[in-house]
C-alpha positions, 0 to 999 in steps of 0.5 A: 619361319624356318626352311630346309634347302640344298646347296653345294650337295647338303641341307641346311635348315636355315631360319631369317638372321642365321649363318652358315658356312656352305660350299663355295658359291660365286660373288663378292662379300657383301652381294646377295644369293638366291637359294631356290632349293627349298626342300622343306618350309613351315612356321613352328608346328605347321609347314608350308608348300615350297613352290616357288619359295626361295631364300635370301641370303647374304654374303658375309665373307670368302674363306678356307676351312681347316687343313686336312692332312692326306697322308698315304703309306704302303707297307714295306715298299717304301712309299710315303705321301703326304699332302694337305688340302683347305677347303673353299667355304662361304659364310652366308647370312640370311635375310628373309625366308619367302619370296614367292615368285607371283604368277603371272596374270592376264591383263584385260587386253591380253584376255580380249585379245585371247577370246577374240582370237578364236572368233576370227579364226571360226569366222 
């Protein structure tokens, strides 16, 4: 099974044992993430609804990417900037694709309670 979420402004199409590097997100390596941007899901040809789907991820590590050198000129005036920037990245690991949220259900209390209730008040 595959899925197609969003997280830190892009998409990934991520499937269960993939990893990825994404934007930095909070935690710890070791912890575990929930994406509920879910924007696509299916199992080969076949897709699936995405209500309530979510992706479980793990965090393998906290870690910078490749340094980008900004360097600014202005002709004929002199003026040189240079400067260097590294990204903040996660690399996540993902686990398992599903994790449908269950609806929640009336108990027969709540239902008797519920029917019982409208009774009284025409009572």
């Amino acid at each position: 099974m595959f899925a197609v979420v969003r997280t830190g402004g892009k998409q990934y199409r991520v499937a269960a044992g993939d990893k990825i590097v994404v934007e930095k997100l909070d935690g710890e390596a070791g912890s575990q993430v929930t994406l509920g941007d879910v924007l696509l899901a299916g199992e080969g040809g076949e897709l699936k609804a995405t209500a309530g789907l979510t992706v479980a991820a793990e965090i393998v590590a906290q870690a910078k990417g490749e340094k980008v050198i900004v360097f600014k000129k202005r002709r004929r005036h002199n003026y040189r900037r240079r400067n260097g920037h590294r990204q903040q990245h996660t690399i996540l690991k993902i686990l398992s694709i599903g994790g449908e949220q269950p609806k929640a259900k009336k108990t027969k209390a709540k239902a008797e309670t519920a029917e019982a209730a409208p009774a009284e008040a025409a009572a």
